[in-house]
C-alpha positions as CSV (number, residue, x, y, z in Angstrom):
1,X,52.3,74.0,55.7
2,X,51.8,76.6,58.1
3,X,48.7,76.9,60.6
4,X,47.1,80.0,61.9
5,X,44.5,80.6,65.0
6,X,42.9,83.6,66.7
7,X,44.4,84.0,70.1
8,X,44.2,87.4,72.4
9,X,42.8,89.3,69.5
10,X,46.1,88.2,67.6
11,X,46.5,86.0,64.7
12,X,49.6,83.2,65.4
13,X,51.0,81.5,63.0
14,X,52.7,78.3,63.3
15,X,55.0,76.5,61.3
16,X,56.0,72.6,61.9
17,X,58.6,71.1,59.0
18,X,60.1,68.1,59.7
19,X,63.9,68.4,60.4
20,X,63.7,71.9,61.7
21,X,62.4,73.0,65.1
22,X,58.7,74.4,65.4
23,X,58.8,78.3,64.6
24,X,55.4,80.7,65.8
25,X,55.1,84.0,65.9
26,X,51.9,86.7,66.5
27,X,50.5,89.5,64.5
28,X,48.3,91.8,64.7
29,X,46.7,90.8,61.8
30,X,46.2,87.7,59.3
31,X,47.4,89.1,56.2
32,X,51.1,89.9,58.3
33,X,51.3,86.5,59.5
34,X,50.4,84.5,56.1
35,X,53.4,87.4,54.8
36,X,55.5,85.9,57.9
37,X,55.0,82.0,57.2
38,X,55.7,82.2,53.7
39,X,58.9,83.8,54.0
40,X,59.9,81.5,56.9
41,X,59.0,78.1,55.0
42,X,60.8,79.5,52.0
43,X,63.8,79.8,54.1
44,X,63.6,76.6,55.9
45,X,63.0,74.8,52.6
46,X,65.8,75.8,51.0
47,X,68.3,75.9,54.3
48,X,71.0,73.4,53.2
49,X,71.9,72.4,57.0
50,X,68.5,70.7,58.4
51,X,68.3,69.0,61.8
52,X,68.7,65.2,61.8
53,X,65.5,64.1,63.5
54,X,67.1,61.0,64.3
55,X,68.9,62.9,67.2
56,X,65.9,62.3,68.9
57,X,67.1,58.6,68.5
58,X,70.9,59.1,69.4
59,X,69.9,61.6,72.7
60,X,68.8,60.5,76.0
61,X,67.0,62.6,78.7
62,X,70.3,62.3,80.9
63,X,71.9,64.2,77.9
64,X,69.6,66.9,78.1
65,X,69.8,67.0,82.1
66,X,73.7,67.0,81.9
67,X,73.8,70.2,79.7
68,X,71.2,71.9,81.3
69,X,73.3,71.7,84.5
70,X,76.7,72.6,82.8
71,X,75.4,75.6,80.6
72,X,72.2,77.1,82.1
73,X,72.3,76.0,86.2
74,X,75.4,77.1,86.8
75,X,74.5,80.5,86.2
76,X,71.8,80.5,88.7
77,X,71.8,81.7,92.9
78,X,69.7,78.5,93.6
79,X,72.0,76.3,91.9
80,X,72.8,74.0,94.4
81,X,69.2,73.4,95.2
82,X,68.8,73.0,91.6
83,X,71.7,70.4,91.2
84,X,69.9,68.4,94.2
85,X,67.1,68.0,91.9
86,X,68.6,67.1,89.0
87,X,70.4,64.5,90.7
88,X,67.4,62.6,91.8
89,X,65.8,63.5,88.3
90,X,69.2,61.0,86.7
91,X,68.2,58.6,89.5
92,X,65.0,57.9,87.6
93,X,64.7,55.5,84.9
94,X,63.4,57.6,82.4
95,X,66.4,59.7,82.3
96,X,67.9,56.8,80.1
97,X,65.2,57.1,77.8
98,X,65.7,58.3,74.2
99,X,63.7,62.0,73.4
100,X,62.4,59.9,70.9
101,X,60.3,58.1,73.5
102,X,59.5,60.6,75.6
103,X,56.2,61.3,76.0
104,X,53.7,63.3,78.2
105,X,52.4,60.1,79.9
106,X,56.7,59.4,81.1
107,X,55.8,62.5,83.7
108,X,52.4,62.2,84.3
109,X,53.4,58.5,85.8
110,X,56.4,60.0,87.6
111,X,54.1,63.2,89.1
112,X,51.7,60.2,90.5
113,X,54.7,58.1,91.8
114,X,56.3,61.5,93.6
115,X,53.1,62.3,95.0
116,X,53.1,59.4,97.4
117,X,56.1,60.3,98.7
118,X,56.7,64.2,98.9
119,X,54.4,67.2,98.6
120,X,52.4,68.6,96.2
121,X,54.1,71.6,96.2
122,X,57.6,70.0,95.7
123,X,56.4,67.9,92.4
124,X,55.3,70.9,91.0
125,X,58.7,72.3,91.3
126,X,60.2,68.6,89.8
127,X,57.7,69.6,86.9
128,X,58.8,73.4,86.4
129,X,62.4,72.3,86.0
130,X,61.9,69.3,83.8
131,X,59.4,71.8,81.4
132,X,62.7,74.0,81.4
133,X,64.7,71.5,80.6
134,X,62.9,70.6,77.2
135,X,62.1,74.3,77.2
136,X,65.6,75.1,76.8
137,X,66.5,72.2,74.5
138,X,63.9,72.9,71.8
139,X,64.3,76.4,71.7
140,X,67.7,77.6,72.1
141,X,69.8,74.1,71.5
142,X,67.4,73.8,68.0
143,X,66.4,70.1,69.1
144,X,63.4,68.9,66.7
145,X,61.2,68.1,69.2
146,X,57.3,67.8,68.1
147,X,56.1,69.4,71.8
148,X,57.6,69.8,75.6
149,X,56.2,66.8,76.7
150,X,55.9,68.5,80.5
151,X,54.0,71.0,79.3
152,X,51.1,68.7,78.3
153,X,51.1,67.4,82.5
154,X,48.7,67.9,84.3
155,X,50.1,70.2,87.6
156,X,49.0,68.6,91.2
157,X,47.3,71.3,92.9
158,X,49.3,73.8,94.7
159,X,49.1,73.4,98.5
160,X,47.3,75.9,101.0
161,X,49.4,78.3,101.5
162,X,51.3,78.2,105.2
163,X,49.7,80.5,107.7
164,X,51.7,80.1,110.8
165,X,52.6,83.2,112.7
166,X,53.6,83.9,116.5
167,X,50.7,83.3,119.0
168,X,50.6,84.5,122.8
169,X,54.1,84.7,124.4
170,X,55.7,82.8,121.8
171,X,58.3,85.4,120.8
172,X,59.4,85.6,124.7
173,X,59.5,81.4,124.5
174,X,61.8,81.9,121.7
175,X,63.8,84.6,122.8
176,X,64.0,83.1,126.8
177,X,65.3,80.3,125.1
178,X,68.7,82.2,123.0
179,X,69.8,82.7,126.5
180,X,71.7,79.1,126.2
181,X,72.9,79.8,123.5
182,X,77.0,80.4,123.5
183,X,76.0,83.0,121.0
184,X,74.2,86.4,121.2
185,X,73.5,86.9,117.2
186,X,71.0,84.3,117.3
187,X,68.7,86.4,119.3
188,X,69.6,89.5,117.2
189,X,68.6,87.8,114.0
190,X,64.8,86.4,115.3
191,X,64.2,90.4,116.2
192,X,65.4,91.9,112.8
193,X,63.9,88.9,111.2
194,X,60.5,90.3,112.7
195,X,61.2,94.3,111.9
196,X,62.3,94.0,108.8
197,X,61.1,90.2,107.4
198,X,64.5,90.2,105.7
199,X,64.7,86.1,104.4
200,X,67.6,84.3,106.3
201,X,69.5,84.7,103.5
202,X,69.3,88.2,103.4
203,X,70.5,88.4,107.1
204,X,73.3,86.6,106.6
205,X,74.0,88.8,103.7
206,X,74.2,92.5,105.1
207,X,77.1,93.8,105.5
208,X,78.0,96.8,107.7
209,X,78.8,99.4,104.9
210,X,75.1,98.6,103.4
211,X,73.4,100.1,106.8
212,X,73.2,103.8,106.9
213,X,72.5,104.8,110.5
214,X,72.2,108.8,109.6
215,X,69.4,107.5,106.6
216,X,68.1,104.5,109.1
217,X,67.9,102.3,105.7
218,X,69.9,99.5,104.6
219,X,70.6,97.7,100.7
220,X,70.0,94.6,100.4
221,X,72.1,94.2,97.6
222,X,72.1,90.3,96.9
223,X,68.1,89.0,96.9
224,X,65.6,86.5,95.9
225,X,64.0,88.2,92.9
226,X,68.0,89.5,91.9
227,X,66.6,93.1,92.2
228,X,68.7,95.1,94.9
229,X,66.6,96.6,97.3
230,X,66.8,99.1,100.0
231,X,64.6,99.3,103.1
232,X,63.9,101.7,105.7
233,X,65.2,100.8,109.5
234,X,63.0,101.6,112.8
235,X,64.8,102.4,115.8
236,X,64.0,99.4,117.3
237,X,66.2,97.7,114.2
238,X,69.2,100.2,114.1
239,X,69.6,99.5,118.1
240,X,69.7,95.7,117.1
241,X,72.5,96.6,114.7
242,X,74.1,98.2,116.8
243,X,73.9,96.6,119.7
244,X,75.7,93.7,117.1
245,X,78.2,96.2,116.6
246,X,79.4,96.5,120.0
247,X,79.7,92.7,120.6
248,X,80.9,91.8,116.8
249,X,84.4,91.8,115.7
250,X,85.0,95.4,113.8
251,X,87.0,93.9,111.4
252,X,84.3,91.8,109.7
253,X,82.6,92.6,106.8
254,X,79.5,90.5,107.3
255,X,77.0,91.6,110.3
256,X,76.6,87.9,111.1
257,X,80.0,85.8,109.5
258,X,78.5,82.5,109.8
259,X,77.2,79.9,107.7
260,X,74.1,79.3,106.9
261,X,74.6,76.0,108.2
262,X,75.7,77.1,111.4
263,X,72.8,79.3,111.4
264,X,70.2,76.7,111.0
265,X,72.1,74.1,113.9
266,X,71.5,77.0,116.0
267,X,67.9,78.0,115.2
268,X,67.0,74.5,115.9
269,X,68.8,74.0,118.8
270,X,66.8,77.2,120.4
271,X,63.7,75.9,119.2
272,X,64.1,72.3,120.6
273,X,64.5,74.5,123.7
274,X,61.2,76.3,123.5
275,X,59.5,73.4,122.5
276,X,59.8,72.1,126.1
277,X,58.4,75.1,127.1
278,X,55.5,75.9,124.4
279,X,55.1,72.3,122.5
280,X,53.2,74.0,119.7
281,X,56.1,76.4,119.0
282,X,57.8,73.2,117.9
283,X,56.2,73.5,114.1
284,X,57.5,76.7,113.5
285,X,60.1,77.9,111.1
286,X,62.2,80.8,110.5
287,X,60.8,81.5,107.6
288,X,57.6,81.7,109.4
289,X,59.2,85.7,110.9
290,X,58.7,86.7,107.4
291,X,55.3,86.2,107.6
292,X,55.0,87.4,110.7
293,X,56.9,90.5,110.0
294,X,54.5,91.3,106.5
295,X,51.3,90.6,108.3
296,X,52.3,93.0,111.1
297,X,53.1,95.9,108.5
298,X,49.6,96.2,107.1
299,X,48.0,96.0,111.0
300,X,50.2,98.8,111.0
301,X,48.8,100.7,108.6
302,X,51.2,100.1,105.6
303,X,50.5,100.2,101.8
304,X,50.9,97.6,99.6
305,X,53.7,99.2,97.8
306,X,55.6,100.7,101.1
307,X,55.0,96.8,102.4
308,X,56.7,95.4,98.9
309,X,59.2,97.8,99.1
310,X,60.2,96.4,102.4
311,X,59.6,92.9,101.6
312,X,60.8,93.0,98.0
313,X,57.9,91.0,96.5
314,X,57.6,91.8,92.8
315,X,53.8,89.8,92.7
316,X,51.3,91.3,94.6
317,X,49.7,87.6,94.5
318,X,52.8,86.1,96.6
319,X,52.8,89.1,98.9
320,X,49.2,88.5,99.9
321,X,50.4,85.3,100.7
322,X,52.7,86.1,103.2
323,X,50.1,87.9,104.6
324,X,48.0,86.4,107.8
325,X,46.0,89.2,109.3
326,X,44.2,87.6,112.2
327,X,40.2,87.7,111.9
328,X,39.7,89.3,115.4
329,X,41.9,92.3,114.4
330,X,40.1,93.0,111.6
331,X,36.7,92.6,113.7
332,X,38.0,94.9,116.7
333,X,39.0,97.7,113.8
334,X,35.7,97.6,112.2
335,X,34.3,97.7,116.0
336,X,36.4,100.9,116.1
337,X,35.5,102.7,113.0
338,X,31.4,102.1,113.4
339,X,32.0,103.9,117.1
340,X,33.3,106.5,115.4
341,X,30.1,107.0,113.1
């Protein structure tokens, strides 16, 4: 029999029969969704092909987590981050299990166990795959599963987010320090890294015929979010680029042809280096330009939307997290203003 409930000034009605998959579905009103069950029960009644709950019996987790992988991973940019985790998920003992008896309590023992080990933020991205997982399975592969057993887990709660940004003469640490390099793209990437808080990624991504010198913008075609974007260039930028130009070879496509292997070997490399100079600069990351390069373009003066359009964040929420104005700045602009008055 179905069930119905008030929710966001909408009436849902939800439908559980066993040996078919739960159905739901909103309306604006009451009358519309009692109109919507019926006609749905009637069908599932007399549907001559049902879903053999024992399936749940005869299917393991590992079954689930081998699909997944084959059918819906694959299709994904971060899939080889992705297959990392769901080869220590088929590590786990639980992954033998039958979906029969798997239950909320499974994960909530395996978020504590995780916890003592790696970060918080890392188990809740072990919990966001495994609730897509089940996700996937009960509503696209028609499993009869009663509930996603990860959604009913509790989430670990998320870390402070990283504030680390350039202090002092760091940069001129950083950038002394590409001088024993055998390479001069290193210190070409930490500079555009800075002007244009392009991910590393994204670096390693632009290609020549994507920078327009007579526009001074350059498409980013391939990103994070998978929306193209294109971003404005300062001079400082298009004299990086083409100061690149003169020393790479023409007949590349890539601004930087390397790996992003070789990249990170050399990053750390040049930072061991500074860190012998400036111990502290030992903790930071590359990733850490980004934020550097966002929380400069709102001292500068920028928007919200001309800084997302440079940065490509589509959640105002993430881009204020990227964003480390420093305390003193802010005092010595207020300073500024009331002198004014």
């Amino acid at each position: 029999m179905a069930a119905f409930r008030k929710r966001n000034n909408k009436w849902q009605a939800q439908i559980r029969i066993k040996g078919h998959a739960p159905r739901a579905k909103s309306f604006i009103t009451k009358r519309d969704a009692e109109s919507w069950a019926r006609k749905v029960e009637a069908e599932l009644e007399a549907s001559a092909v049902r879903i053999d709950p024992r399936v749940l019996d005869r299917s393991t987790v590992r079954d689930l987590l081998d699909r997944y992988r084959k059918e819906v991973t694959v299709a994904k940019r971060g899939a080889a981050s992705e297959n990392t985790r769901l080869d220590g998920f088929l590590r786990q003992a639980w992954a033998n299990k039958p979906l029969s008896r798997v239950t909320p309590q499974v994960f909530s023992r395996y978020r504590d166990e995780r916890l003592r080990i790696v970060s918080a933020g890392t188990v809740i991205r072990d919990l966001g795959l495994l609730r897509a997982v089940f996700e996937v399975a009960r509503l696209e592969w028609g499993l009869p599963l009663p509930e996603n057993p990860v959604a009913m887990v509790r989430k670990p709660r998320s870390p402070v987010a990283r504030e680390r940004r350039l202090q002092s003469d760091e940069l001129e640490v950083l950038l002394k320090a590409t001088e024993a390099t055998r390479n001069e793209w290193l210190r070409v990437a930490i500079l555009l890294a800075i002007d244009t808080g392009m991910r590393r990624g994204e670096l390693l991504g632009v290609r020549w015929k994507d920078i327009c010198f007579t526009s001074k913008t350059l498409l980013i075609p391939v990103t994070k979010t998978g929306h193209p974007r294109r971003i404005p260039l300062t001079v400082s930028a298009l004299e990086l680029f083409q100061r690149r130009k003169n020393h790479a070879d023409t007949g590349k496509d890539l601004v930087f042809p390397i790996t992003a292997n070789a990249f990170r070997q050399s990053w750390e490399r040049c930072r061991r280096r500074a860190e012998a100079v400036r111990p502290l600069i030992g903790e930071l990351r590359f990733h850490d330009l980004r934020h550097e390069a966002v929380s400069r373009f709102f001292e500068m003066g920028l928007t919200l939307p001309e800084v997302a359009l440079i940065s490509g964040h589509r959640d105002p929420r993430m881009l204020f997290r990227y964003t480390h104005l420093r305390a003193e700045d802010v005092g010595a602009k207020l300073d500024a203003a009331m002198l004014k008055t």
